[in-house]
C-alpha positions as CSV (number, residue, x, y, z in Angstrom):
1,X,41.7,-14.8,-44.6
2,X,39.0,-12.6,-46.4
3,X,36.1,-14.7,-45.2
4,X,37.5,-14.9,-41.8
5,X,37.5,-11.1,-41.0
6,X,34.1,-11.1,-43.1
7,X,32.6,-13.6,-40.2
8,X,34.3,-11.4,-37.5
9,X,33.3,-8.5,-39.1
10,X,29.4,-9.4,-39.3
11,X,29.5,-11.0,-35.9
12,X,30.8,-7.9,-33.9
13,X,28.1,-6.3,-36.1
14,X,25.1,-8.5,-34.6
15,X,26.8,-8.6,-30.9
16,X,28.0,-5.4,-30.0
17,X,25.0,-3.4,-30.3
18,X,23.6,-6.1,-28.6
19,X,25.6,-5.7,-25.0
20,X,25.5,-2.2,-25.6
21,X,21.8,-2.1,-25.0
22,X,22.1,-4.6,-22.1
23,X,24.6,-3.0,-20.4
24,X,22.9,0.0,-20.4
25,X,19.6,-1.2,-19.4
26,X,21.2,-3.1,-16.4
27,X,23.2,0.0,-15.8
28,X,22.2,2.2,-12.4
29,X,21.3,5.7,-13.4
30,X,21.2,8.9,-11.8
31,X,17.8,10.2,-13.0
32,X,18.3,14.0,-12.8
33,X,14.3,14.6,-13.0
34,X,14.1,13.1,-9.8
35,X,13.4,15.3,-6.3
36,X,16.7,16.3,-4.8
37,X,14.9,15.3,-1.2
38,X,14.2,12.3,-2.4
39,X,16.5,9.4,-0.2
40,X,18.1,8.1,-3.4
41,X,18.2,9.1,-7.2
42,X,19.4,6.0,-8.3
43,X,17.3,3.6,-10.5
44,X,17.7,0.2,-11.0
45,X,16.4,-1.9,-13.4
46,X,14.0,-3.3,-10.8
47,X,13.3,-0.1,-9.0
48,X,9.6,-0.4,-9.9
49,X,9.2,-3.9,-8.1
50,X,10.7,-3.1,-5.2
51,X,8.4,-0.3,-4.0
52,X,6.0,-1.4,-1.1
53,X,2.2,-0.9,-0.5
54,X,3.0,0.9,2.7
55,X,5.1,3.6,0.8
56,X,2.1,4.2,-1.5
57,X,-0.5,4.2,1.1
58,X,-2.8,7.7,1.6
59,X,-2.7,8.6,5.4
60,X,-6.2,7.3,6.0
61,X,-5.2,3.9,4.7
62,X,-2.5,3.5,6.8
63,X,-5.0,4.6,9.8
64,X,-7.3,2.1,8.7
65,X,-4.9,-1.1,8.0
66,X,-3.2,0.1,11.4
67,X,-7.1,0.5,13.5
68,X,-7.8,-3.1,11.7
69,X,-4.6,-4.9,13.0
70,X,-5.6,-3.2,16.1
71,X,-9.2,-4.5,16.1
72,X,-7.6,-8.0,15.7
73,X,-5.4,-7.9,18.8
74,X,-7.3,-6.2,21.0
75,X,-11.0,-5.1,20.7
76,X,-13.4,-3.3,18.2
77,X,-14.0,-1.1,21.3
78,X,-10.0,0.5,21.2
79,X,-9.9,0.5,17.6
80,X,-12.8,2.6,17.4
81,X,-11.6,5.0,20.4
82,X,-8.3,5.6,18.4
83,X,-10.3,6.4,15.1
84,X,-11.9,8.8,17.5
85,X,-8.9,10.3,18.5
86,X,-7.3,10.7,15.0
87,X,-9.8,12.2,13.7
88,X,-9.8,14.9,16.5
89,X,-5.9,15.2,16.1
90,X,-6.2,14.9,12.5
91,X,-9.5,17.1,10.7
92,X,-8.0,15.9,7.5
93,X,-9.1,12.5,8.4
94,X,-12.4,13.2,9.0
95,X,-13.4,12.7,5.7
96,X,-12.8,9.3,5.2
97,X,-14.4,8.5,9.1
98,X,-17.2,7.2,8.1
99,X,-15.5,4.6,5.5
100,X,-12.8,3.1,7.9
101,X,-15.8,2.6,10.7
102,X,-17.6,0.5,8.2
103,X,-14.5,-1.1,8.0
104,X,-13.8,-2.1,11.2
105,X,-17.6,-2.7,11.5
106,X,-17.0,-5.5,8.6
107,X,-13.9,-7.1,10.5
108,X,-15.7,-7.3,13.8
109,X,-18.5,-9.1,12.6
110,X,-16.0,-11.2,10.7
111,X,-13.5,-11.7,14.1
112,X,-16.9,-12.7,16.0
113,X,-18.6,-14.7,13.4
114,X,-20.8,-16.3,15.7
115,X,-22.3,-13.2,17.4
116,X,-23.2,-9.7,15.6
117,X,-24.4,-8.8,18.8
118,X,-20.9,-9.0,20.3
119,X,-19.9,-7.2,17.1
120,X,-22.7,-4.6,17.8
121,X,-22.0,-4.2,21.6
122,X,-18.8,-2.4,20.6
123,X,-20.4,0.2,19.1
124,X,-19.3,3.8,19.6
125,X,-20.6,7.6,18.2
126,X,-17.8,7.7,16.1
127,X,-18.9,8.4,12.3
128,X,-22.7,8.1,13.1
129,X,-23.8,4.6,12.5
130,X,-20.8,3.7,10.1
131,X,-19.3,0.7,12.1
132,X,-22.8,-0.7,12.8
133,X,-23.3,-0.8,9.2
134,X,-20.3,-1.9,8.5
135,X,-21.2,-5.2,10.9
136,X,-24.5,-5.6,9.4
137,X,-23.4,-5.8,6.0
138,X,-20.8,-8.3,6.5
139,X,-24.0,-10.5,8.1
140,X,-25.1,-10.9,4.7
């Protein structure tokens, strides 16, 4: 009977603290650090997978992914117009102008492969000369 209990005894030992650190690992906790604005305080074990790109995105990269998806339904022409207008709405985004032109400069040479004068003929004064650098460097 002495060796029974012992066996108990020493597996309880190994097992319990065992589930107690699971269980609270796995547990949801309020994380009182958090901002009180903030849509939920509640962490999860996966909470740091589960965030998106989008969520972590700077307001000019969300103009820029938004103006590229644009370019590649429409036009490099009404892309270009709207980074125009943001950055007339916006001041803020003036800044990083010159950076998403080249970008879109880079996607319309890469939408018109064939022709970086189709590319070019889109051109705009937005940014200076950014989107028609942006097309000549993606010809190289």
């Amino acid at each position: 009977m002495n060796t029974a209990a012992r066996r108990i005894g020493r597996t309880l030992a190994f097992v319990l603290p065992v589930v107690l650190v699971l269980s609270g690992t796995l547990a949801v906790t309020r994380v009182p650090w958090a901002d009180p604005r903030a849509e939920s305080q509640f962490l999860t074990a996966s909470a740091d997978k589960a965030s998106t790109r989008a969520q972590r995105l700077a307001p000019h990269e969300q103009l820029r992914d938004r103006l590229l998806a644009e370019l590649q339904e429409k036009n490099p022409g009404v892309a270009l117009g709207h980074l125009q207008e943001e950055t007339n709405r916006r001041p803020s985004l003036a800044k990083h102008c010159a950076k998403i032109a080249r970008a879109l400069g880079r996607a319309a040479a890469a939408k018109y492969r064939r022709s970086t004068d189709r590319a070019q003929s889109y051109a705009r004064p937005v940014c200076d000369t950014s989107y028609a650098s942006g097309v000549l460097q993606a010809r190289d």
